[in-house]
C-alpha positions in Angstrom: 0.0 0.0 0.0 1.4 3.2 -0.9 2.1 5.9 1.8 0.0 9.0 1.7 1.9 11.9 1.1 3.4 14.0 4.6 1.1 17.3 3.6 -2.1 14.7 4.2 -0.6 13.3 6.9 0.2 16.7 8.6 -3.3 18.0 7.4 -5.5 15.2 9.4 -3.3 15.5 12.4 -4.3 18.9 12.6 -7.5 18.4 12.1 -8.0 15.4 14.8 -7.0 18.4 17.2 -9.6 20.5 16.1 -7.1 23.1 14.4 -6.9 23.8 10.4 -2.8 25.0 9.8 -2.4 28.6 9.7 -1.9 30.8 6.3 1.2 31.7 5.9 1.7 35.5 6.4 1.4 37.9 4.2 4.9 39.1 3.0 5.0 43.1 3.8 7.5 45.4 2.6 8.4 48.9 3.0 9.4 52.0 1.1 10.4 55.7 1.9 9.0 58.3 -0.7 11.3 61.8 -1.2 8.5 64.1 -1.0 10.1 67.6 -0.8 10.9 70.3 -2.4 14.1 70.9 -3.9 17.1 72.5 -1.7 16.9 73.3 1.2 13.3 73.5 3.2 14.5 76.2 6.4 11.9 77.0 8.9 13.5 80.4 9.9 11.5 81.2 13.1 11.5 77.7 15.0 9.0 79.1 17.8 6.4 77.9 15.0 7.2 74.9 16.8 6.9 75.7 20.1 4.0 77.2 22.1 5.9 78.1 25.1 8.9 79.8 22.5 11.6 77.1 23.4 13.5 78.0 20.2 13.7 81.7 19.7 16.7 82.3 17.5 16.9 79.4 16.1 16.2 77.7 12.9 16.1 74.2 11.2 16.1 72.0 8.5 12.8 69.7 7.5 12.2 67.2 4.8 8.9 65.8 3.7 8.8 62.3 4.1 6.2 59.7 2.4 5.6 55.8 2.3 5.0 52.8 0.3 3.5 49.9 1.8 3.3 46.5 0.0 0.8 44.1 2.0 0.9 41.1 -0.3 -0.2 42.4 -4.1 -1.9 45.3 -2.5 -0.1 49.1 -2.1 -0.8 51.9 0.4 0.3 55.3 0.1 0.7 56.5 3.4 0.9 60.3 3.2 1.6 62.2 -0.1 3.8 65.4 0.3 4.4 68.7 -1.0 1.5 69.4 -4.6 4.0 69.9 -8.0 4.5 73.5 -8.0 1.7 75.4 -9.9 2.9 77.4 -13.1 4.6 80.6 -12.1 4.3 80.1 -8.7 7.3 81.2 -6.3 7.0 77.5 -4.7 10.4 75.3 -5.6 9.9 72.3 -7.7 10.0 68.7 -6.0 12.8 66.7 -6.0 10.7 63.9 -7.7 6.9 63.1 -8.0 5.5 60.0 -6.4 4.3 59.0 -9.5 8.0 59.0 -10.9 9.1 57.4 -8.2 7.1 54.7 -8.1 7.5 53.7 -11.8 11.1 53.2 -10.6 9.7 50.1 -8.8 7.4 49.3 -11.3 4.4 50.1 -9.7 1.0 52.4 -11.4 -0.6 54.6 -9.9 -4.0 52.1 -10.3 -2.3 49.8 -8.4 -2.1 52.0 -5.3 -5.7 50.8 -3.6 -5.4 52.7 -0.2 -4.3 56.3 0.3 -4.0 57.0 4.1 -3.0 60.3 5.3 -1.8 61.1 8.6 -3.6 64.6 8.2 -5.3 67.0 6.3 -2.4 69.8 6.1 -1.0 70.7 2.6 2.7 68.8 2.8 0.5 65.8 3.4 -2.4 65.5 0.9 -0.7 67.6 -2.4 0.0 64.6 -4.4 -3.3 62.3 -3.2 -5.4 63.5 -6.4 -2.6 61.3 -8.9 -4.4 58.3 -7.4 -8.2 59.0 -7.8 -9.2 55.4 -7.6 -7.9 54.3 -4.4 -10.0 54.3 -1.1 -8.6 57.6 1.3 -8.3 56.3 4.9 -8.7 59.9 6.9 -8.9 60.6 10.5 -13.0 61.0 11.8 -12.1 64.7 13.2 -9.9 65.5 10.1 -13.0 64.5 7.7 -15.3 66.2 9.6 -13.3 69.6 9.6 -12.6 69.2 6.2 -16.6 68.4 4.9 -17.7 71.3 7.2 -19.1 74.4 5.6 -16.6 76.4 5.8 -14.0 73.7 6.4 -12.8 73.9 10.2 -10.0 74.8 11.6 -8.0 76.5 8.6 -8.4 72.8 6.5 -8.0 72.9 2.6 -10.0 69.7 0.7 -9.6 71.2 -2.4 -6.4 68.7 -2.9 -8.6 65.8 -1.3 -11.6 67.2 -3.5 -12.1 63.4 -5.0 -12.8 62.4 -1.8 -14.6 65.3 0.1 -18.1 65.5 -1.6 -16.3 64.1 -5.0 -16.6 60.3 -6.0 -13.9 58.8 -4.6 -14.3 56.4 -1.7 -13.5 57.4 1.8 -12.8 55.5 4.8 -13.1 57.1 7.9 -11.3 56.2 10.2 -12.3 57.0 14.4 -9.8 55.3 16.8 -7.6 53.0 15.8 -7.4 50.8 12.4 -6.0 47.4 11.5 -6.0 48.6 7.9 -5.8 44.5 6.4 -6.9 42.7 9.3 -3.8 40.9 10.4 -1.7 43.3 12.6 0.5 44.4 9.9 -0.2 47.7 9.6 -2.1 50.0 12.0 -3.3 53.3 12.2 -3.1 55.1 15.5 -4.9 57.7 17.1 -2.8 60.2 17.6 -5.1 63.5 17.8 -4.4 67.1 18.3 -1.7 68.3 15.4 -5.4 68.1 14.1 -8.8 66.8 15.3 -8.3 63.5 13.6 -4.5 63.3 13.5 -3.0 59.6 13.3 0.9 57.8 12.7 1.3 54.5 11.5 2.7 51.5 12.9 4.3 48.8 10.3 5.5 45.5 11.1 7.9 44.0 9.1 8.8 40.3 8.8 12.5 40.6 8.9 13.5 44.4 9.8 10.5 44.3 12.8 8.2 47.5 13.5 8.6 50.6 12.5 6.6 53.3 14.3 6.4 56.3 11.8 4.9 59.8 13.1 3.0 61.5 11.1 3.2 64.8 12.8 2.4 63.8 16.3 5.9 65.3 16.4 8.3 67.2 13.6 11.8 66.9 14.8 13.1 64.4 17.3 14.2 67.5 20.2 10.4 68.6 20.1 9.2 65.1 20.5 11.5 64.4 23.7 10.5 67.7 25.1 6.6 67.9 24.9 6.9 70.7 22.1 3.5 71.8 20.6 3.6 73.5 17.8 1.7 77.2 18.1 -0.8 75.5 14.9 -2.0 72.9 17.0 -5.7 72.4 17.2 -6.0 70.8 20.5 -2.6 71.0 23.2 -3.5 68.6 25.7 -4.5 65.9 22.8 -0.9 67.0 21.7 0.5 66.3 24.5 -1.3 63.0 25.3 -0.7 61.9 21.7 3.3 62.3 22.3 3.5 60.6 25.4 1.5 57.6 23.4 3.7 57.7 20.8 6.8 57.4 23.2 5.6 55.0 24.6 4.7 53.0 21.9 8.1 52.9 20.4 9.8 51.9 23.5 7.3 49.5 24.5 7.4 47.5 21.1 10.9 48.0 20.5 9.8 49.7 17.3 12.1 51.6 14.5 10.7 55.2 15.2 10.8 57.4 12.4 10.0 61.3 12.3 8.8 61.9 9.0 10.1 65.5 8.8 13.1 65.3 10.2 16.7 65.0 8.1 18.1 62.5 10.6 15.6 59.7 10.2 16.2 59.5 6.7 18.8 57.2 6.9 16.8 54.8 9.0 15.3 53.0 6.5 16.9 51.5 2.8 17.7 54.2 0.2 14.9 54.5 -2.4 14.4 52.3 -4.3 15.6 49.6 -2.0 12.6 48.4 0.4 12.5 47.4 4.1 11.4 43.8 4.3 
């Protein structure tokens, strides 16, 4: 009698404990966008930054940072910069489009199914429009400012216009969100940069999590020293939101990654290598 084959085998023993074998997981990867402006981005006064003036005399350097996520055959955008400079305006070009930069990797724009933006400000959402057809994953109290007539709190949907009364699909999102179910990739609450503020936590199979800020936080001084920016909406969800986010990169050992700050560039592969 021939022997059945080890899979079968392996297959009923599972079953006769009452358990079917787990999927395997889905393989995640990781990419950091260059969504800046040419040259040098200078904020000249830094007390911008700092309700309580902490920084007067001082100035500093800031990038725009965006990211690819690959869950499987499906792509988020998380966040999506700086807008391409209108004609004849005074703003500087980018350094590269997402668009370009993802045909480097060989991925389409209608391949992108999820957009999720850590909040509605304008070095967040200008580049959002290139992907019409993908769902937008938006903070409840960012939406709601946003749809508002007039919009609250200084918000601008007119680059999230697809979304906010267009026809594009939104998904609002109040709390936290396991965007694909599995623990991979997570949006956190992280209010008061704007009502519905949130980072992102990514876990990676081999490189771990990485815990990236949104602006809960835009240089890694302010972060460590409770700094609330003087455009804040809310300062005590500020300063709740930071503590959170502290403690949510220490407590799960996470890569933490402040997404306007020069220094945390170099935390992740160069573009167009990924983090796996």
């Amino acid at each position: 009698m021939r022997l059945p084959k080890l899979a079968a085998v392996f297959g009923a023993a599972m079953m006769v404990m009452g358990q079917a074998a787990p999927p395997p997981p889905t393989p995640v990867k990781l990419w950091r966008l260059d969504c800046a402006r040419q040259g040098k981005n200078i904020v000249e006064d830094l007390n911008r930054f700092s309700d309580t003036r902490a920084y007067t005399g001082q100035s500093r350097e800031l990038t725009a940072s965006c990211y690819l996520i690959a869950h499987g055959a499906t792509y988020m955008l998380w966040d999506s910069g700086y807008p391409q400079a209108a004609p004849g305006s005074s703003d500087k070009p980018l350094n590269a489009t997402i668009v370009a930069q993802l045909k480097q990797i060989g991925v389409r724009p209608e391949q992108v199914s999820i957009v999720g933006i850590s909040h509605y400000h304008g070095d967040h959402i200008g580049q959002a429009r290139d992907f019409p057809a993908a769902t937008l994953m938006i903070g409840k109290g960012d939406y709601d400012a946003l749809s508002a007539t007039p919009p609250h709190n200084g918000a601008n949907p007119a680059p999230l216009a697809n979304w906010i009364g267009g026809p594009g699909k939104s998904d609002v999102v109040s709390g936290d969100k396991d965007v694909f179910g599995d623990g991979s990739v997570i949006m956190l609450n992280m209010p008061g940069h704007t009502p519905g503020h949130h980072s992102l936590l990514v876990t990676l199979p081999k490189t771990g999590k990485v815990l990236i800020s949104g602006d809960v936080a835009h240089f890694r001084e302010n972060l460590a020293s409770d700094g609330v920016p003087t455009f804040n909406t809310d300062r005590a969800d500020s300063l709740a939101s930071m503590d959170r986010f502290r403690a949510m990169g220490k407590n799960v050992n996470a890569i933490v990654i402040i997404q306007h700050d020069p220094r945390d560039i170099a935390k992740l592969p160069d573009f167009p290598r990924a983090a796996e």
